[in-house]
TORKOL-4160 file (C-alpha; in steps of 0.2 Angstrom, whole numbers, padded with zeros to 4 digits, m for minus):
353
<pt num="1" X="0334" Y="0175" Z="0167"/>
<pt num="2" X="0345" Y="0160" Z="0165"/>
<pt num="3" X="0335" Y="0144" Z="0162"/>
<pt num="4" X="0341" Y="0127" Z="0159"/>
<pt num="5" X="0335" Y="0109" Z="0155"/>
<pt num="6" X="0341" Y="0094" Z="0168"/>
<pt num="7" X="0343" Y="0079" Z="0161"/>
<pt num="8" X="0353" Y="0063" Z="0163"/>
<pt num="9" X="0352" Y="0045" Z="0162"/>
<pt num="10" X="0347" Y="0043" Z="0143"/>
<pt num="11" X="0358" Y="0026" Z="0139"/>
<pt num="12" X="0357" Y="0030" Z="0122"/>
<pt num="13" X="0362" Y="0011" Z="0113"/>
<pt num="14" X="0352" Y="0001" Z="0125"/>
<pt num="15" X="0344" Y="m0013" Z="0116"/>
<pt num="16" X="0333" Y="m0017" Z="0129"/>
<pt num="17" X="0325" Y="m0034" Z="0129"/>
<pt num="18" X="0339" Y="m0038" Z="0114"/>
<pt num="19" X="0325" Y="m0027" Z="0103"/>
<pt num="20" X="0334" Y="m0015" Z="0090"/>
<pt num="21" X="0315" Y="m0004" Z="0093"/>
<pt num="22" X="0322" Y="m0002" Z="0111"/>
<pt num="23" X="0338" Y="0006" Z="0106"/>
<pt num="24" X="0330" Y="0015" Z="0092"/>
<pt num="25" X="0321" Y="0022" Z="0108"/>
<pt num="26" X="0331" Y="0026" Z="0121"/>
<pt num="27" X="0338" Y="0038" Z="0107"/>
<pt num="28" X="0324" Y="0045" Z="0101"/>
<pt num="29" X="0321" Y="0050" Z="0119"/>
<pt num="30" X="0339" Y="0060" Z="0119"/>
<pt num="31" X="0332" Y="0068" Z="0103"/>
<pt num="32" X="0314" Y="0073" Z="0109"/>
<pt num="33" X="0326" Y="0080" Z="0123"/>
<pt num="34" X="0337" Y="0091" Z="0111"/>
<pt num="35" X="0319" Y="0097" Z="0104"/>
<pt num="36" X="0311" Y="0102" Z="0120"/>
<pt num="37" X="0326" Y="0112" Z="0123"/>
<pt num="38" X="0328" Y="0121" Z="0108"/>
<pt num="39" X="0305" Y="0126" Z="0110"/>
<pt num="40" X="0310" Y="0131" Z="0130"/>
<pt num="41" X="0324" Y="0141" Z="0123"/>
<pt num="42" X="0334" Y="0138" Z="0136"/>
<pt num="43" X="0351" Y="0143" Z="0138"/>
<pt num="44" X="0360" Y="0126" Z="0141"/>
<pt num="45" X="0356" Y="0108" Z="0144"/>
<pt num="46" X="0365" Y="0101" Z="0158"/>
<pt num="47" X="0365" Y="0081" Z="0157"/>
<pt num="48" X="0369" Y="0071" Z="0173"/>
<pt num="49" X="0380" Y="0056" Z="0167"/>
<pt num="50" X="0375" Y="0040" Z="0158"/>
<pt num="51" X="0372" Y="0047" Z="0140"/>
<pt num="52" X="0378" Y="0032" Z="0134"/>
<pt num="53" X="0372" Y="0013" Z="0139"/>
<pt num="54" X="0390" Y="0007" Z="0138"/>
<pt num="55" X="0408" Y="0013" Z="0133"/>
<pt num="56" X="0406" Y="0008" Z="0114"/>
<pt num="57" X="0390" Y="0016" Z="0108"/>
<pt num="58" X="0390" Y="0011" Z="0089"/>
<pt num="59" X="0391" Y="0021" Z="0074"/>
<pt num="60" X="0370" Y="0023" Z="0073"/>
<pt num="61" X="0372" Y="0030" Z="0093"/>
<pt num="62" X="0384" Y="0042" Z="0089"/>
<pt num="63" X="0377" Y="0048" Z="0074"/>
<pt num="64" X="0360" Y="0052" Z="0082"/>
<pt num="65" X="0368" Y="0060" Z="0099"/>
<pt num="66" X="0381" Y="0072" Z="0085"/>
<pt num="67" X="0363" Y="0076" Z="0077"/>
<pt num="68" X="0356" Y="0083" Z="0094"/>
<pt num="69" X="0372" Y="0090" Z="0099"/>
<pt num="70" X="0375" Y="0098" Z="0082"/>
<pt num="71" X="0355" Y="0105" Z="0083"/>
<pt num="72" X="0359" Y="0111" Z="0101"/>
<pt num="73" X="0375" Y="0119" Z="0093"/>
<pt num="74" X="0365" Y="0128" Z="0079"/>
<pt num="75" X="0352" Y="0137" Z="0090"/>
<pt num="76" X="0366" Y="0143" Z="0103"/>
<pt num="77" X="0363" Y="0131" Z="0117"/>
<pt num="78" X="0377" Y="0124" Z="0126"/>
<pt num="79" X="0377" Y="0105" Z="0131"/>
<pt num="80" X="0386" Y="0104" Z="0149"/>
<pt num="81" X="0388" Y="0088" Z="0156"/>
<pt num="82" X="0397" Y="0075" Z="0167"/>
<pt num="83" X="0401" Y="0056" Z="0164"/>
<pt num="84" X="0392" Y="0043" Z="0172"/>
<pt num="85" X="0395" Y="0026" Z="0180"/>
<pt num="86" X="0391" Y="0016" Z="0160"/>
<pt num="87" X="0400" Y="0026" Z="0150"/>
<pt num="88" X="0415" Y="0029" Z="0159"/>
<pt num="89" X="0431" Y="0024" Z="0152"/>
<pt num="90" X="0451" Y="0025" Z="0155"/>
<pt num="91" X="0455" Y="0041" Z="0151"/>
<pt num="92" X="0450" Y="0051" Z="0135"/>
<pt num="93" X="0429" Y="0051" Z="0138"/>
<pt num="94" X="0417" Y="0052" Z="0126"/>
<pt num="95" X="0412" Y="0068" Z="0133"/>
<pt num="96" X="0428" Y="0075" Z="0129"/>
<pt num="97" X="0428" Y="0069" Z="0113"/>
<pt num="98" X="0411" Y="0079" Z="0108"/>
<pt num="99" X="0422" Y="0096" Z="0118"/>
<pt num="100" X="0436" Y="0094" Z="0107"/>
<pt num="101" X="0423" Y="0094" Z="0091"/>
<pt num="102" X="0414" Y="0111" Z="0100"/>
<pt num="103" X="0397" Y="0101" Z="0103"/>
<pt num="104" X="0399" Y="0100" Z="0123"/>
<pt num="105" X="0407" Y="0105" Z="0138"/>
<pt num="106" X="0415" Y="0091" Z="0150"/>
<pt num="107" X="0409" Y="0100" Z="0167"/>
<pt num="108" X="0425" Y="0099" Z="0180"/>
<pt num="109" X="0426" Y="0100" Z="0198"/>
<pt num="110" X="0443" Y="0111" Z="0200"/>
<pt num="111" X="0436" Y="0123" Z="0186"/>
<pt num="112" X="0417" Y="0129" Z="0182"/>
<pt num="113" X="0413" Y="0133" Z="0167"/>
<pt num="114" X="0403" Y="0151" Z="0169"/>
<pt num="115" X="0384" Y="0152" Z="0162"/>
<pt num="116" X="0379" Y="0169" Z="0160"/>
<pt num="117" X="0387" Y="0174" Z="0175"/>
<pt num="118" X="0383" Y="0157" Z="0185"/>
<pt num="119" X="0394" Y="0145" Z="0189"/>
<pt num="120" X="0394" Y="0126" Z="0184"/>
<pt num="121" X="0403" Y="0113" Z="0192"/>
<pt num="122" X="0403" Y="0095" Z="0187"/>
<pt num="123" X="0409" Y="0078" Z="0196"/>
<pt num="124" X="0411" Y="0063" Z="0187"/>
<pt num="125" X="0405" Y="0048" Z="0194"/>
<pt num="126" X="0416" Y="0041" Z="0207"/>
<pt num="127" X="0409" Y="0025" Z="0213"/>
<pt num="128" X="0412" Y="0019" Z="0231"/>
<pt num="129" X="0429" Y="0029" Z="0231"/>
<pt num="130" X="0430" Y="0042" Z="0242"/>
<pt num="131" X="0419" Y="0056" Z="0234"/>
<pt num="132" X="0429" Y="0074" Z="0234"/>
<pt num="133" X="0416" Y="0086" Z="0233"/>
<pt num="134" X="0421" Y="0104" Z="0227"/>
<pt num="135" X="0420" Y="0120" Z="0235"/>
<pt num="136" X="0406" Y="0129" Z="0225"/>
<pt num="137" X="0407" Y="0148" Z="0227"/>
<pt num="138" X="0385" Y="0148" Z="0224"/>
<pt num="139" X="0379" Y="0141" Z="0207"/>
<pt num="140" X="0378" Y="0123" Z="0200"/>
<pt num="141" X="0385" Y="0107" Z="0205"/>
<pt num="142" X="0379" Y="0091" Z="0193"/>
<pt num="143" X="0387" Y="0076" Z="0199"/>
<pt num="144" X="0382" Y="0057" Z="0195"/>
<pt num="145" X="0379" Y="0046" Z="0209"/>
<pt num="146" X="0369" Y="0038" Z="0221"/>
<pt num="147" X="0362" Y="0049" Z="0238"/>
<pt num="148" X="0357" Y="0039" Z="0253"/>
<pt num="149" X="0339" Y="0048" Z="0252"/>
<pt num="150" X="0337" Y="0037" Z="0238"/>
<pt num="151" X="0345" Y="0022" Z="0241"/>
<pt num="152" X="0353" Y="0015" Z="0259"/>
<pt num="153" X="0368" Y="0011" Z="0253"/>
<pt num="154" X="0369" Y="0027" Z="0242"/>
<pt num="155" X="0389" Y="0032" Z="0240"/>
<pt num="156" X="0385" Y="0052" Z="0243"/>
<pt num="157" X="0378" Y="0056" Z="0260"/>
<pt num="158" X="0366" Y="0071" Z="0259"/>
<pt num="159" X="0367" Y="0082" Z="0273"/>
<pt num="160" X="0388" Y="0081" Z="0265"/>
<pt num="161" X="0381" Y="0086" Z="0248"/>
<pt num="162" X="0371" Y="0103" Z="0257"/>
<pt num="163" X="0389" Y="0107" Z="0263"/>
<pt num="164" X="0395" Y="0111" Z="0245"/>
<pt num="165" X="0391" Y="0128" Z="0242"/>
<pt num="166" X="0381" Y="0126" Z="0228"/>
<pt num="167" X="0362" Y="0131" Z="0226"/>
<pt num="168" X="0357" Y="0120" Z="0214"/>
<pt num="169" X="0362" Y="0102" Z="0214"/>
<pt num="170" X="0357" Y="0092" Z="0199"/>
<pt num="171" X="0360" Y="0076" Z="0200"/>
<pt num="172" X="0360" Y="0060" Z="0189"/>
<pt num="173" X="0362" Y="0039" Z="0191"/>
<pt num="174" X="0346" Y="0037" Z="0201"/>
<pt num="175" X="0332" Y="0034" Z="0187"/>
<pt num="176" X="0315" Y="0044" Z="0196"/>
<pt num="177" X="0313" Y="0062" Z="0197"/>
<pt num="178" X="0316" Y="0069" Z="0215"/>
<pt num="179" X="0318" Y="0084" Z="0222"/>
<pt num="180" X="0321" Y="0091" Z="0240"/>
<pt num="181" X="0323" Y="0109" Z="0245"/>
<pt num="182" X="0333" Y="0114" Z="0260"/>
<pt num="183" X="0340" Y="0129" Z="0270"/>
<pt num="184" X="0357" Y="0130" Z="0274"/>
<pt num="185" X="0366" Y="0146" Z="0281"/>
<pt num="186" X="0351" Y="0158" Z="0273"/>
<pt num="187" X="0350" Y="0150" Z="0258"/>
<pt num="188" X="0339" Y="0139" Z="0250"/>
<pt num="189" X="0347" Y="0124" Z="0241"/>
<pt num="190" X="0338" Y="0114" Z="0229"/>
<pt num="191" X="0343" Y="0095" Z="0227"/>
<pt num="192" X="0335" Y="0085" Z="0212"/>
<pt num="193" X="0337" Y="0069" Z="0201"/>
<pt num="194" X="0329" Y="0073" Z="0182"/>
<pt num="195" X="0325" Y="0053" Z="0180"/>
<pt num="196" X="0330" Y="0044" Z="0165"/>
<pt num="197" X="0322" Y="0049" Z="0148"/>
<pt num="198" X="0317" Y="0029" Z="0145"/>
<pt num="199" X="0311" Y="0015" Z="0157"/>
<pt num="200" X="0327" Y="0007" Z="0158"/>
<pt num="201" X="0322" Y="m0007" Z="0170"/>
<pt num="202" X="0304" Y="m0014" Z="0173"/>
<pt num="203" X="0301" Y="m0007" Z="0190"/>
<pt num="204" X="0301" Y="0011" Z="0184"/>
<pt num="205" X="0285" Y="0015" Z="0181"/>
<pt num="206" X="0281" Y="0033" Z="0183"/>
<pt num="207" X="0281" Y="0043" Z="0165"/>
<pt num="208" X="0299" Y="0050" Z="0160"/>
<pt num="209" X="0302" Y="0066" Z="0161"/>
<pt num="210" X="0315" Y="0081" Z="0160"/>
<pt num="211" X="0318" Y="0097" Z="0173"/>
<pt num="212" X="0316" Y="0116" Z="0166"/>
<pt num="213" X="0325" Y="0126" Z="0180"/>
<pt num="214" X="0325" Y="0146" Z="0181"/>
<pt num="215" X="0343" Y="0147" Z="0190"/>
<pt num="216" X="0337" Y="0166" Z="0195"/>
<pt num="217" X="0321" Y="0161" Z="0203"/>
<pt num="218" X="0323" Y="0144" Z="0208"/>
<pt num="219" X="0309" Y="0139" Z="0201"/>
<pt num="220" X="0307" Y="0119" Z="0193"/>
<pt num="221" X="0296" Y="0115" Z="0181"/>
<pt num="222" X="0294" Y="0098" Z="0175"/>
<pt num="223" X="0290" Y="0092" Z="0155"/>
<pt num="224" X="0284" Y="0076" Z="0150"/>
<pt num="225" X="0292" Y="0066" Z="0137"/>
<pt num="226" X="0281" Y="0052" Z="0126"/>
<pt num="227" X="0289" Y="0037" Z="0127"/>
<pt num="228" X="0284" Y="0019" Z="0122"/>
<pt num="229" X="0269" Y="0014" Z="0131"/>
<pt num="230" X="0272" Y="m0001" Z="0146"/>
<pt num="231" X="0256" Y="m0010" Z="0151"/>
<pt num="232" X="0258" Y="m0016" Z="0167"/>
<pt num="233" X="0248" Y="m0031" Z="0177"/>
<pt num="234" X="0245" Y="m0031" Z="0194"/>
<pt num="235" X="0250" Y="m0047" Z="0205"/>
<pt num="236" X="0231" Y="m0047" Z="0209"/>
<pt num="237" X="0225" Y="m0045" Z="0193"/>
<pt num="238" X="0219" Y="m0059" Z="0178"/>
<pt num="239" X="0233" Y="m0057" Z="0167"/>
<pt num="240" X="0224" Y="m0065" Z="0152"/>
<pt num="241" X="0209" Y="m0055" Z="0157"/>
<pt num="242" X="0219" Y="m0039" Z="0156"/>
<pt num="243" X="0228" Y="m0045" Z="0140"/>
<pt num="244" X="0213" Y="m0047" Z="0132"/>
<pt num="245" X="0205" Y="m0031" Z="0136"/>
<pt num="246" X="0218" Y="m0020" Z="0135"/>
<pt num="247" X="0227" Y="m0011" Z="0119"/>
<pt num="248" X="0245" Y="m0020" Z="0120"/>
<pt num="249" X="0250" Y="m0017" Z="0102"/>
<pt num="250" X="0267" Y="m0010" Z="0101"/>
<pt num="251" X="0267" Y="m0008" Z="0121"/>
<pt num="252" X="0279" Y="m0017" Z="0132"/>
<pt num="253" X="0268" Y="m0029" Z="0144"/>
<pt num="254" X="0275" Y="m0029" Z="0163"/>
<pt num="255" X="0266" Y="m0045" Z="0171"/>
<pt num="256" X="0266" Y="m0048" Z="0191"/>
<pt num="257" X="0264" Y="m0069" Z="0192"/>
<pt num="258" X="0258" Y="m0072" Z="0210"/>
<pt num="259" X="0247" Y="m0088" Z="0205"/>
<pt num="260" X="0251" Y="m0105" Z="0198"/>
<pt num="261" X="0231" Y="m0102" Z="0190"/>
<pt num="262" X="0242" Y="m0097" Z="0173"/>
<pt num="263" X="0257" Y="m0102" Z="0163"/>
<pt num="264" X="0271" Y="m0089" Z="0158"/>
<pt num="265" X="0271" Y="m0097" Z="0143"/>
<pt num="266" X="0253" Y="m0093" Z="0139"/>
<pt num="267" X="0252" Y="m0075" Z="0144"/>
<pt num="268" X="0268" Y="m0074" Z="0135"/>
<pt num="269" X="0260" Y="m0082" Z="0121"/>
<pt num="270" X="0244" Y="m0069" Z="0122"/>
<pt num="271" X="0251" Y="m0054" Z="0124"/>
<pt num="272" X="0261" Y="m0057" Z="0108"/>
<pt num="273" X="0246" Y="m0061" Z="0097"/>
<pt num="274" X="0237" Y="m0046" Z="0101"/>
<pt num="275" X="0254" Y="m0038" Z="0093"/>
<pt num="276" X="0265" Y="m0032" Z="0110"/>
<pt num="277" X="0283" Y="m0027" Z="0106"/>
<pt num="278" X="0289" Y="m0037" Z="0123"/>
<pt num="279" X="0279" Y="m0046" Z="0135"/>
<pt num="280" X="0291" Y="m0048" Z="0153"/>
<pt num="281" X="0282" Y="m0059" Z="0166"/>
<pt num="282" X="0287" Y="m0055" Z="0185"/>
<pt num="283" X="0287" Y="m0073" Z="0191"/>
<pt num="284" X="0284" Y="m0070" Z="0211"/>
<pt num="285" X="0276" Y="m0086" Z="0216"/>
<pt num="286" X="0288" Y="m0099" Z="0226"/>
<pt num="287" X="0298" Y="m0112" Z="0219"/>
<pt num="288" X="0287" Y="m0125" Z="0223"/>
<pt num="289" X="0272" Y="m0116" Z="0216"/>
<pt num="290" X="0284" Y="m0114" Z="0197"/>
<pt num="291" X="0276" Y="m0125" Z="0185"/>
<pt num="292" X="0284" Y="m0143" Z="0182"/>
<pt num="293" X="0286" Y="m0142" Z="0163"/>
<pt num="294" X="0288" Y="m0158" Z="0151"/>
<pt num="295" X="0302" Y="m0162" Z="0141"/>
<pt num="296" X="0307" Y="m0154" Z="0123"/>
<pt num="297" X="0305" Y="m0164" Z="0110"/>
<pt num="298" X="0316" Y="m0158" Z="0095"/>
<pt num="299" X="0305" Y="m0160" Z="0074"/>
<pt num="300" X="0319" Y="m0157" Z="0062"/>
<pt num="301" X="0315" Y="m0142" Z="0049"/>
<pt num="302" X="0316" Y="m0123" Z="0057"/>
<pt num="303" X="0327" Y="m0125" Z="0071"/>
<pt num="304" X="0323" Y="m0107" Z="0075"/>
<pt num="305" X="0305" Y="m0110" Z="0080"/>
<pt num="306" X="0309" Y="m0125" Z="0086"/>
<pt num="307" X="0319" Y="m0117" Z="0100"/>
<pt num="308" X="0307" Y="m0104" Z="0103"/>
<pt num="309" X="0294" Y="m0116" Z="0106"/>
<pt num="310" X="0304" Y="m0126" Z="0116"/>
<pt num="311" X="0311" Y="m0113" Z="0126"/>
<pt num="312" X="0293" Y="m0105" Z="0128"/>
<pt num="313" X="0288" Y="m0122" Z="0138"/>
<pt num="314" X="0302" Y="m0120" Z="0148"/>
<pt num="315" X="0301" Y="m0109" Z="0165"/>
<pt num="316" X="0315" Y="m0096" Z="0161"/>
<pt num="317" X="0316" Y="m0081" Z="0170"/>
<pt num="318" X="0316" Y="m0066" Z="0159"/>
<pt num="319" X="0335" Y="m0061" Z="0161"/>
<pt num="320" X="0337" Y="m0080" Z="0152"/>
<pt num="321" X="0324" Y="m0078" Z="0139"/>
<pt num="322" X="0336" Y="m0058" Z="0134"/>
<pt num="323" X="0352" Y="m0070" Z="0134"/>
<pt num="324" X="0344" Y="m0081" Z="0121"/>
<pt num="325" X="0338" Y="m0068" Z="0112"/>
<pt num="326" X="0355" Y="m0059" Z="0111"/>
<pt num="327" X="0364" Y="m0072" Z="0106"/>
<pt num="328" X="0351" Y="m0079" Z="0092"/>
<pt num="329" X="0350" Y="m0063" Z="0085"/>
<pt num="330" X="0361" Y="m0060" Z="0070"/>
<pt num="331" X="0364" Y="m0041" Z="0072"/>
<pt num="332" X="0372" Y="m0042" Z="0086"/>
<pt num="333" X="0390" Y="m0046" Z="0081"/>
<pt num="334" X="0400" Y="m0061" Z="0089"/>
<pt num="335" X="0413" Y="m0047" Z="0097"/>
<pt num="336" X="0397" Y="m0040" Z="0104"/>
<pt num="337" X="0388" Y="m0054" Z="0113"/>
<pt num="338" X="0400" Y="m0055" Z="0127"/>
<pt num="339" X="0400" Y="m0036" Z="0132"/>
<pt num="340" X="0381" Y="m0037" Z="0130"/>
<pt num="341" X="0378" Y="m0052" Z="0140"/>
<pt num="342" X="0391" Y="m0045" Z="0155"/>
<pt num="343" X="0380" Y="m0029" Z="0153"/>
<pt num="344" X="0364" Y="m0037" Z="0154"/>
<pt num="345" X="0369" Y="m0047" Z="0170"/>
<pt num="346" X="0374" Y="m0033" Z="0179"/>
<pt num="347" X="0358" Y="m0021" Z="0175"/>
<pt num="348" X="0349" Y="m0039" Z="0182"/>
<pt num="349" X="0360" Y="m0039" Z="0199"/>
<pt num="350" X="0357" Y="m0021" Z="0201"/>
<pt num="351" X="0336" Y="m0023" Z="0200"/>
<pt num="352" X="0338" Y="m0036" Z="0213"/>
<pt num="353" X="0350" Y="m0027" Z="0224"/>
């Protein structure tokens, strides 16, 4: 019986909200990932693409992925994975990196590496360029990109991907778990997305999660992971009633604004006294609905709280407030703020897309 663990989409590195507890987070996740392995005692954990947040984890992200890979290593479980759309660089990847130390396998298209017997095949991520898939004689395909069954404009059309030859077809970049199972010439063919290990952006609501497959069987099983609590507020609901009977300490707060009845400012402003790690407000009311604010008026003395509390009265949407919060924060290195920023940007783009 060969049995595997899917997962993908960890983004180990991202500080999420500008907060260094997020990135502690994402890799604690990967971790709790390396553990749930090693109790399943599975053969080999197969990872999707997007370890990394971005091409230049730091020194605190490698050393915590090495630490899983190397605990992987030590209770004879191989790592098997392909490179994703945020980590990938110009040539030498990170993946092959961790191959050359003997912690991981950089899956390839042209040549599958053999697991007990079954055969894996991996495709990097290849964007909007034309996608080659490989001709899989049965086995594994674990590729890193977007289907049209989850999103319209998906780069890899599904009925194309049941062409492959593979029977399973683990697949990575979209952030919900998924899975379909079709027929094709007498066989069945399962297709499924693990999720990512965190909430990466605001809308992902459901609990995270990883995929235990028996590759003789077929059979999936799904195992949660404990993550950091989200509290999240309903566009109907009184967001200061909620915030107020709700246990929001250490969670991140997701409020839904439909109503000019409350300020951001004070739900912010709430959430935080009763000891919430983030508070993110969802403004969906019309311009003309946006609070007017007054201007700032600047006190000489802690120019830090002075900004805050200026900034608070101010209407900024929540990818603003993470810019300030980047740039004012004195971990972050000045070579860093740029990459950060870009970064930041895009993920916003890609939740409004």
């Amino acid at each position: 019986m060969v049995r595997v663990l899917h997962t993908g989409d960890t983004h180990i590195g991202f500080r999420q909200y500008g907060l260094e507890e997020r990135r502690k987070d994402f890799a604690d996740a990967f971790l709790q990932v390396v553990q749930l392995a090693v109790d399943e005692k599975v053969s080999a954990v197969i990872h999707a693409g997007d370890l990394f947040e971005d091409r230049s984890p730091s020194t605190e992200d490698l050393l915590a992925t090495m630490h899983g890979l190397m605990a992987l290593k030590d209770a004879g479980i191989s790592f098997l994975g392909v490179v994703g759309n945020h980590e990938q660089k110009r040539g030498v990847q990170w993946l092959d990196f961790f191959e050359e130390l003997g912690l991981a396998v950089h899956l390839r298209a042209e040549q599958p590496f053999e697991l007990e017997g079954v055969p894996i095949y991996g495709l990097d991520f290849s964007g909007r360029r034309e996608i080659k898939l490989p001709r899989c004689q049965g086995g594994v395909l674990v590729c890193h990109q977007l289907l049209d069954r989850v999103e319209f404009d998906g780069e890899l059309r599904f009925e194309e991907l049941l062409q492959c030859g593979a029977r399973y077809i683990l697949m990575g970049d979209y952030h919900e778990y998924r899975e379909w199972r079709e027929r094709q010439n007498n066989q069945e063919i399962l297709v499924t997305y693990c999720g990512s290990t965190e909430r990466w952006a605001l809308d992902e609501q459901a609990e995270r999660g990883v995929n235990i497959i028996d590759l003789s069987s077929g059979r999936l099983d799904r195992r949660r992971l404990k993550t950091r609590p989200f509290l999240y507020i309903r566009a109907d609901e009184d967001p200061i009633q909620r915030l107020e009977n709700s246990p929001v300490k250490d969670t991140v707060v997701v409020v839904y604004l439909s109503s000019s009845r409350w300020n951001i400012a004070e739900i912010e402003k709430l959430g935080y006294e009763r000891g919430a790690l983030a508070v993110r407000v969802r403004d969906l009311r019309a311009p003309q609905e946006s609070e007017v604010e007054t201007s700032i008026e600047l006190e000489f003395g802690d120019v830090d709280r002075t900004l805050e509390e200026a900034l608070a009265r101010k209407n900024l949407s929540s990818v603003a407030r993470e810019i300030d919060q980047i740039i004012r924060d004195l971990s972050v290195a000045d070579s860093h703020i740029d990459p950060e920023v870009t970064a930041l940007l895009e993920r916003a783009w890609r939740e409004r897309s």
